[in-house]
C-alpha positions as CSV (number, residue, x, y, z in Angstrom):
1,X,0.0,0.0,0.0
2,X,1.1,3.5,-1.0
3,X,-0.3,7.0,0.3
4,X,-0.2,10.2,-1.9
5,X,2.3,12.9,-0.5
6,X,0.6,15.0,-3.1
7,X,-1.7,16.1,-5.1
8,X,-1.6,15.4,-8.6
9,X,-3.4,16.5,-12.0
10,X,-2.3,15.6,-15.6
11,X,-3.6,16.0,-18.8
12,X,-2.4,12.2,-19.7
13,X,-5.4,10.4,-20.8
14,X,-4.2,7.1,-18.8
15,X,-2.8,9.1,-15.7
16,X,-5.0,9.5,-12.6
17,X,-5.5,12.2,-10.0
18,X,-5.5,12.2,-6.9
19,X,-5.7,14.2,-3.9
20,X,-2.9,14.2,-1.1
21,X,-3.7,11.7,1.9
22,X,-5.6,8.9,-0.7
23,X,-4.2,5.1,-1.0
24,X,-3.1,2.7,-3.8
25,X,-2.3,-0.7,-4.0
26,X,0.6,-1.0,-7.1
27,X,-0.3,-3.4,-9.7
28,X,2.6,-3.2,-11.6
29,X,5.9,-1.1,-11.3
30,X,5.4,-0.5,-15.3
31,X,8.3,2.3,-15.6
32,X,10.3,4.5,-13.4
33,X,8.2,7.6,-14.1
34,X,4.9,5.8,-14.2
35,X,3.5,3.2,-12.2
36,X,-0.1,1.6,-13.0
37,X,-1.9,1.8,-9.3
38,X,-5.7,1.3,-7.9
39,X,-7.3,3.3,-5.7
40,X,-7.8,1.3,-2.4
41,X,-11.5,3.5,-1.8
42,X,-13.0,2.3,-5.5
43,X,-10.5,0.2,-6.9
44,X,-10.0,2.5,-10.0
45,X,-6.9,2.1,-11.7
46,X,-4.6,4.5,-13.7
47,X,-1.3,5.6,-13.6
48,X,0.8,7.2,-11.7
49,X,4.0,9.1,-10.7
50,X,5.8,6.9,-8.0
51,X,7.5,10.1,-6.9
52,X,4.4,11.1,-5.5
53,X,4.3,8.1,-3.4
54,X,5.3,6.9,0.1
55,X,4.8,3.1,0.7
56,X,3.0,2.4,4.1
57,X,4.2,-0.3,6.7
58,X,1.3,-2.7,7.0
59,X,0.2,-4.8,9.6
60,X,-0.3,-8.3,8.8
61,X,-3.1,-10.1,10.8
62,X,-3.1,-13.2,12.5
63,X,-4.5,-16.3,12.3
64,X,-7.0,-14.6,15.0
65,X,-7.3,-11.4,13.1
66,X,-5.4,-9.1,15.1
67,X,-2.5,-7.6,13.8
68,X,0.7,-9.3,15.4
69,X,4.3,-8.3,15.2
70,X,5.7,-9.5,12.7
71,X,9.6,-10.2,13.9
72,X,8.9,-13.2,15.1
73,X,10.5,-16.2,14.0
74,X,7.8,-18.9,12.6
75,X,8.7,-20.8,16.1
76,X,8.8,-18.7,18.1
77,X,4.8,-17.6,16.7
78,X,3.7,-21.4,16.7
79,X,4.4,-21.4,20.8
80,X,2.9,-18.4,20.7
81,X,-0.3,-19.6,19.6
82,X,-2.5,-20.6,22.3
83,X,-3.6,-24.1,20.8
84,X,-0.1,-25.0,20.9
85,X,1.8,-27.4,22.9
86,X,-2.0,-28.9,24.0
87,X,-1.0,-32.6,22.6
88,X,2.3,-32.9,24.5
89,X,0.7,-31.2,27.8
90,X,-1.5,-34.2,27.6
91,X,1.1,-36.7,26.4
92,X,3.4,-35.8,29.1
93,X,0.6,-36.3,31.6
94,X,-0.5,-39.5,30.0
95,X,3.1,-40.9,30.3
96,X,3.3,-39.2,34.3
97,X,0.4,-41.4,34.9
98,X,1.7,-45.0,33.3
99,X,4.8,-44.3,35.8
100,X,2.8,-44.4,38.3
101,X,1.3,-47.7,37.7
């Protein structure tokens, strides 16, 4: 995702406007002058000048659908998870229990 630092007008028949503040997901990176872009609000494409853009740091969700950091190596996020480490809680306490016999 990329935010406008600017406003921007053109007289380019493919070229979009926009105001400064509105989002864009890049579909392709077609040029270095000219990128084609959608707008995130209606999904209308065009092009548009990259230098007028500043790519956002996005939050990827979760499994649960709350954003998590995202530093985390992948196990270090499975013990994370809260449905982890359930089987070998109870396979440890079956084999506590057949010592005990």
């Amino acid at each position: 995702m990329y935010r406008a630092l600017y406003a921007f007008r053109s007289a380019e028949p493919n070229a979009m406007a926009f105001a400064a503040g509105e989002t864009f997901l890049v579909l392709e990176r077609s040029s270095a002058h000219w990128w084609l872009a959608a707008r995130a609000r209606s999904g209308e494409t065009g092009y548009v000048p990259p230098a007028y853009l500043h790519r956002l740091q996005v939050s990827v969700p979760s499994r649960h659908g709350h954003p998590g950091p995202r530093d985390r190596t992948p196990s270090q996020a499975h013990r994370a998870d809260p449905g982890n480490g359930q089987i070998s809680s109870r396979l440890e306490a079956g084999a506590s229990n057949r010592q005990g016999v």
